[in-house]
C-alpha positions in Angstrom: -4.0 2.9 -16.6 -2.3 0.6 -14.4 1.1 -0.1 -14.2 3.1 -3.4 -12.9 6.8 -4.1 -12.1 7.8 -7.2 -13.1 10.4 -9.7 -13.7 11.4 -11.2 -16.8 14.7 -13.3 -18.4 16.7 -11.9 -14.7 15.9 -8.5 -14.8 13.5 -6.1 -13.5 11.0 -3.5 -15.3 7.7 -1.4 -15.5 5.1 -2.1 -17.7 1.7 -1.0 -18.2 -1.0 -3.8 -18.0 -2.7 -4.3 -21.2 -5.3 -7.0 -20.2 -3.6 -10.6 -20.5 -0.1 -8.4 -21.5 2.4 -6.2 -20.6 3.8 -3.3 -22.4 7.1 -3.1 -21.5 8.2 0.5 -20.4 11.6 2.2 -21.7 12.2 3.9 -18.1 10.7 4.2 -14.8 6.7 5.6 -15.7 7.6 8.5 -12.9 9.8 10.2 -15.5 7.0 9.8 -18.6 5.1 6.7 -20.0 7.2 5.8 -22.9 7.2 2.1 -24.3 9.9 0.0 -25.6 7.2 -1.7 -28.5 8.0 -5.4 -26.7 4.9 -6.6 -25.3 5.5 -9.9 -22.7 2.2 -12.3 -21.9 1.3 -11.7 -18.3 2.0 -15.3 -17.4 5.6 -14.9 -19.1 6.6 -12.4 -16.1 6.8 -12.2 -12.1 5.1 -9.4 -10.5 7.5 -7.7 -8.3 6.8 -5.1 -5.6 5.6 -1.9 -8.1 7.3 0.4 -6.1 11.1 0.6 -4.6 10.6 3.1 -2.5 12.9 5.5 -0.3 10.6 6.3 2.0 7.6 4.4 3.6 5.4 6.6 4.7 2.0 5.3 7.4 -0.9 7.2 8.9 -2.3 5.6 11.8 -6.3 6.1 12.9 -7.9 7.0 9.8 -11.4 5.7 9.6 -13.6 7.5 11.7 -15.3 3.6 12.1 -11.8 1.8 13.1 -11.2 4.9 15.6 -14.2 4.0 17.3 -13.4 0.5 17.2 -9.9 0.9 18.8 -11.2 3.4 21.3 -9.7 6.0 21.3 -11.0 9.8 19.7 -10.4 10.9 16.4 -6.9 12.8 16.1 -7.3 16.3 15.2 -4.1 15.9 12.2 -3.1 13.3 10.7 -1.1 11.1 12.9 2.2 9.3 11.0 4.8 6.7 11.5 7.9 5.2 9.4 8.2 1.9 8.3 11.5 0.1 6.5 10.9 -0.2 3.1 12.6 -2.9 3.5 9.7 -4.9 4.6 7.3 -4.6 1.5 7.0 -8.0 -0.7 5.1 -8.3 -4.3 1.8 -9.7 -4.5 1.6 -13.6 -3.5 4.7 -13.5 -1.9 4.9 -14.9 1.6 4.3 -13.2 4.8 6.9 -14.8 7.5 5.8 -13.7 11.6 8.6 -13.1 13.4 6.1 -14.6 16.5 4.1 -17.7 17.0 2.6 -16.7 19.9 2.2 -12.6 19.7 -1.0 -11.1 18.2 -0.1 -10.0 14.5 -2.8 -7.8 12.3 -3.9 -7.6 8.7 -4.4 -4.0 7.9 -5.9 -3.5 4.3 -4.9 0.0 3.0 -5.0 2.4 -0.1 -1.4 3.6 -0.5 -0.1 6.6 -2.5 2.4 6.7 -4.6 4.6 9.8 -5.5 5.0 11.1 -8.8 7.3 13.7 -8.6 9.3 15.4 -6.0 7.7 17.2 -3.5 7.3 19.6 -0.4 5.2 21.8 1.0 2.3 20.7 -1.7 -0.8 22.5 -1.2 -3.9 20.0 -0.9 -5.4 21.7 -4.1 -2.4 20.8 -6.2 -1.6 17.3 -4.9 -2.7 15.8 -8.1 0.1 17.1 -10.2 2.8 15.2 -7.7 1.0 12.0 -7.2 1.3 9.4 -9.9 -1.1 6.8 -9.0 -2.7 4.7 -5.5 -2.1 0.6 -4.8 -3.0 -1.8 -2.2 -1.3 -2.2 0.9 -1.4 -4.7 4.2 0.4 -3.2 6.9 0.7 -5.9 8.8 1.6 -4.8 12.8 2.8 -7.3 15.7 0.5 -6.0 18.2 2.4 -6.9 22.0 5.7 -5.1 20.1 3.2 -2.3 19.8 2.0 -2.2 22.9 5.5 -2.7 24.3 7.4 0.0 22.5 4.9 2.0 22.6 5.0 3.5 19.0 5.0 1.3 15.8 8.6 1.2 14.0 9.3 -2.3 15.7 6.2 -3.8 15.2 5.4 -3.1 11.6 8.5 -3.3 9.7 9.6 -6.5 10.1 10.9 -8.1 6.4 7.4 -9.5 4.2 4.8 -6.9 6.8 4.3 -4.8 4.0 2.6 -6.4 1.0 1.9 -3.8 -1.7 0.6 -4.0 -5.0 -0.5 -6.1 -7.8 -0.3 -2.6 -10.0 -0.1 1.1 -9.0 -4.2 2.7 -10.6 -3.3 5.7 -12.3 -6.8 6.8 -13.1 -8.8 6.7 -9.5 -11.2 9.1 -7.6 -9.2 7.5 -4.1 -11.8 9.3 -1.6 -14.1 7.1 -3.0 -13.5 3.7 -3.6 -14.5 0.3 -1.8 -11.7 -1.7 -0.1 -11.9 -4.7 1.2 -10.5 -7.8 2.8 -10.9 -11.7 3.3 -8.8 -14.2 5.3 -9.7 -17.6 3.7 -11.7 -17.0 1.8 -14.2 -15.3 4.4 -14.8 -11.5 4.5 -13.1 -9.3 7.7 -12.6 -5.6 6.5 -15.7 -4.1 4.4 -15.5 -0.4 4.3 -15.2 2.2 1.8 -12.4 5.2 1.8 -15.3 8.1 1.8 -15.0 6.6 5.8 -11.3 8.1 5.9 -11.2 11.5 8.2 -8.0 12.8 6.5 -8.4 12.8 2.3 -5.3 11.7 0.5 -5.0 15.3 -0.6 -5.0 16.6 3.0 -2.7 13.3 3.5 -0.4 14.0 0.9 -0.3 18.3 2.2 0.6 17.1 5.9 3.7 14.7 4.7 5.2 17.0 2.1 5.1 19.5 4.8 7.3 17.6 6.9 9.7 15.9 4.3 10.6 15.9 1.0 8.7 13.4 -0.9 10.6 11.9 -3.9 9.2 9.9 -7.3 8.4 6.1 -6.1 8.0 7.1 -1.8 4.9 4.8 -0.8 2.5 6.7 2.2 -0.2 4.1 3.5 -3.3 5.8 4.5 -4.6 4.0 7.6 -6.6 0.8 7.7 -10.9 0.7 8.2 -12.4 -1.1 10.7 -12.0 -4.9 11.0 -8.5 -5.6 11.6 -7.8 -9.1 13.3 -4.8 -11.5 13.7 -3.7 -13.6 11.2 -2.1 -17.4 12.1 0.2 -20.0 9.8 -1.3 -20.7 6.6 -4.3 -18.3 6.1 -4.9 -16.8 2.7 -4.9 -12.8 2.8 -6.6 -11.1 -0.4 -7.3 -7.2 0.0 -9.4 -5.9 -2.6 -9.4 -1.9 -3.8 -12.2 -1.3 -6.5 -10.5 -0.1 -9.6 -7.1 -1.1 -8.4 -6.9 -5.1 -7.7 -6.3 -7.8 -5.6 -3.4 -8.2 -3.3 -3.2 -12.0 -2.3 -0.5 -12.9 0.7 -0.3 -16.2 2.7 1.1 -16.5 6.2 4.5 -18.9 6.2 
């Protein structure tokens, strides 16, 4: 099932996407799928962002082809980084670059969201904390990166972290195609069977290292094709089974 947070009369709630509709949820869906009976058309409501979470979670260098790309080996564990959640934005909001002049990335990505708490989650049992998987562009000024020297900076400046439209409850994730086009024409073509850390193994690392709590976001690192982005390109990133996430650059 996929389900959407959206934004209707003022005030903001989860739904589950019932072709051209939305059943409107009671309650977040993290705590049970429970619906109010008030169904809303899908163009009577604003898709917001379908997850608020606490914690933004990012793996870096996971696609054996972008490793190769980038040039540099394949890591040995999973190699993460924190991003504010304070810089993801809904489907066709706006990305705003904080630089006319620096290099800044697309970066299509499958992210997964938490169901339930968690820590120390065995990669055999991941699938009874994790509630669902969305799109995500993690989108990374590339001279901060280079500058600083890690990524905090350079990716979590407010509207680098589109996510959505809908979070794919029902989704075999080590195995789906993901792709993305810049106006109109196609730059990342890969599929997620190209990843060298599964979700599951993704999801064992993190919980090992922090608690993960119902609604926290980890991104699982971007396939080859990444390239800068410019003032008034179109961004669509496509995940089969999940969507389209569309952005354009202010």
């Amino acid at each position: 099932m996929k389900i959407v947070r959206f934004s209707h009369q003022g005030a903001a709630s989860y739904g589950l996407l019932e072709g051209d509709a939305v059943a409107v949820l009671s309650r977040p869906p993290f705590d049970g799928i429970e619906k109010t009976g008030e169904v809303l058309p899908l163009d009577a409501v604003s898709l917001l962002a379908p997850v608020t979470p606490s914690k933004l979670v990012c793996v870096g260098l996971n696609y054996t082809l972008h490793a190769e790309e980038s040039g540099v080996p394949v890591p040995e564990e999973p190699m993460l980084f924190m991003c504010a959640p304070s810089a993801i934005i809904a489907d066709g909001e706006e990305i705003q670059l904080d630089s006319s002049t620096d290099r800044i990335d697309f970066e299509a990505e499958i992210g997964i969201v938490v169901g339930r708490k968690a820590r120390n989650v065995a990669a055999d049992d991941v699938a009874d904390y994790i509630f669902g998987y969305t799109c995500a562009n993690d989108v990374s000024n590339r001279v901060l990166q280079k500058k600083d020297g890690q990524f905090t900076r350079a990716k979590s400046f407010d509207t680098y972290k589109p996510v959505g439209p809908c979070i794919e409850t029902d989704l075999d994730p080590d195995n789906v195609d993901i792709k993305l086009w810049q106006n109109g024409e196609l730059r990342q073509s890969s599929n997620t069977n190209d990843m060298i850390f599964s979700t599951a193994r993704i999801f064992e690392f993190v919980s090992g290292i922090m608690t993960l709590e119902p609604g926290d976001l980890i991104i699982t690192g971007t396939p080859s094709g990444v390239g800068p982005m410019a003032s008034g390109d179109e961004i669509v990133i496509e995940i089969e089974k999940i969507g389209r996430l569309r952005s354009v650059v202010a």
